[in-house]
C-alpha positions in Angstrom: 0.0 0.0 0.0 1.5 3.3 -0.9 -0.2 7.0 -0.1 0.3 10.3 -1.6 -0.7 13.6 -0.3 -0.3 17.0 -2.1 -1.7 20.3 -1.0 -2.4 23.3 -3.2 -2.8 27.4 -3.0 -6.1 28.5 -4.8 -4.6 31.6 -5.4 -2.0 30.3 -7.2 -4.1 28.0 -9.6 -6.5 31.4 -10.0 -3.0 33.3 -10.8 -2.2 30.8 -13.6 -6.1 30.4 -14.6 -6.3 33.9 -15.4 -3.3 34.1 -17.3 -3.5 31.4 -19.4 -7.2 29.9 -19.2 -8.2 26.8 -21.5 -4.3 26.5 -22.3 -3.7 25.7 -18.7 -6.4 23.5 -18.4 -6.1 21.6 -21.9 -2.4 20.8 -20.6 -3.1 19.3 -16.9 -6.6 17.9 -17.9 -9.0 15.8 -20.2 -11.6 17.2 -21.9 -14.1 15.3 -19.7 -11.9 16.7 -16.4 -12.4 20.3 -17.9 -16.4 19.8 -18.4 -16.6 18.6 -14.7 -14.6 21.8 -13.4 -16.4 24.5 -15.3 -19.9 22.9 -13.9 -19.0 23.5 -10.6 -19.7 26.4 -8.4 -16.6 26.8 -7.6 -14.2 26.6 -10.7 -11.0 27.2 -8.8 -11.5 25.4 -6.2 -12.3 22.0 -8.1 -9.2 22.9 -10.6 -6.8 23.3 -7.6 -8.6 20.1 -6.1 -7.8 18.2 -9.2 -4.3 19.0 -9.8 -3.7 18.0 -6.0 -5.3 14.9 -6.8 -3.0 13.9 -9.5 0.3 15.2 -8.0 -1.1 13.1 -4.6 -1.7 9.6 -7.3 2.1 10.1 -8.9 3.4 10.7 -5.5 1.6 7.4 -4.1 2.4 5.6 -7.7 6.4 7.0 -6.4 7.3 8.1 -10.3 6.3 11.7 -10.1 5.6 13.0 -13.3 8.3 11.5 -15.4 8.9 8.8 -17.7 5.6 7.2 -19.3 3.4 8.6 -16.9 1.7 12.3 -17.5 -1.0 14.8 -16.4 -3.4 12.9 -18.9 -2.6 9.1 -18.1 -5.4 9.3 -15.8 -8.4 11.0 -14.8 -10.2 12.8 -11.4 -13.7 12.0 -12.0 -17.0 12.4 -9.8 -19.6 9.8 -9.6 -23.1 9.8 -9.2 -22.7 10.9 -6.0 -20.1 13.1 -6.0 -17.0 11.1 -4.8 -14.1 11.6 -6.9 -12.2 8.2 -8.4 -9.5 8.0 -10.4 -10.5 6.5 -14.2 -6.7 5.0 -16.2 -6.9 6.4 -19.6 -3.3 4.4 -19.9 -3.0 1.5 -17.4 -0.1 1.1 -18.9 1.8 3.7 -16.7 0.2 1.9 -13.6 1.2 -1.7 -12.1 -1.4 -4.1 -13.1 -4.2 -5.0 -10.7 -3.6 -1.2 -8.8 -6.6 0.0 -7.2 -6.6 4.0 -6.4 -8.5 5.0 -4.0 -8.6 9.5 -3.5 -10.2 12.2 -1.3 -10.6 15.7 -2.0 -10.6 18.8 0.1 -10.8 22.5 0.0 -11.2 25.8 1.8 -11.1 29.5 1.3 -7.2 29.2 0.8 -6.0 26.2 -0.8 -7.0 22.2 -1.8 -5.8 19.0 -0.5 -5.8 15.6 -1.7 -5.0 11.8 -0.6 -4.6 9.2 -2.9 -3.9 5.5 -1.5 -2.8 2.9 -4.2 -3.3 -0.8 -3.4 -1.6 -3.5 -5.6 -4.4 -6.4 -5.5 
């Protein structure tokens, strides 16, 4: 079992955001990630939540972003209630039979996540 924590400044993803707007987000995320952001109430936050999410899976996975593994060779979904998962667009980059489990957190200020990876 391996975990991975990462923790994120809103105002920094707003910073970056404002200056560089679908660029920013077309690099870090899938088209379905980006649909799921912009429906939210709070766009930032759920950006900032994201990117934590996939800096907490590569730090559990312990390859960082490097090699075969990117921004896009996996995804922070919701499901029908909610609860964010992690869906492998290249399973590839993962060991096979890994199961990825995540939570998500944020405030006024900044965006945690915790991604726990279990090799079955």
């Amino acid at each position: 079992m391996e975990v991975g924590v990462d923790i994120v400044d809103l105002d920094r993803i707003e910073r970056v955001y404002s200056r560089y707007g679908m660029k920013f987000l077309q690099r870090l995320l899938s088209e379905e990630e980006i649909a799921v952001c912009l429906r939210k109430p709070q766009v930032i936050a759920s950006i900032a939540g994201r990117f934590a999410a996939k800096e907490a899976v590569v730090k559990a996975l312990g390859t960082g972003f490097s090699g075969e593994v990117h921004w896009k060779s996996f995804e922070i979904l919701n499901d029908e209630r909610g609860r964010p998962y992690v869906r492998l667009a290249d399973a590839g980059c993962f060991p096979s039979g890994c199961s990825i489990k995540i939570s998500i957190a944020h405030d006024r200020h900044s965006a945690v996540a915790t991604a726990l990876m279990e090799r079955v």
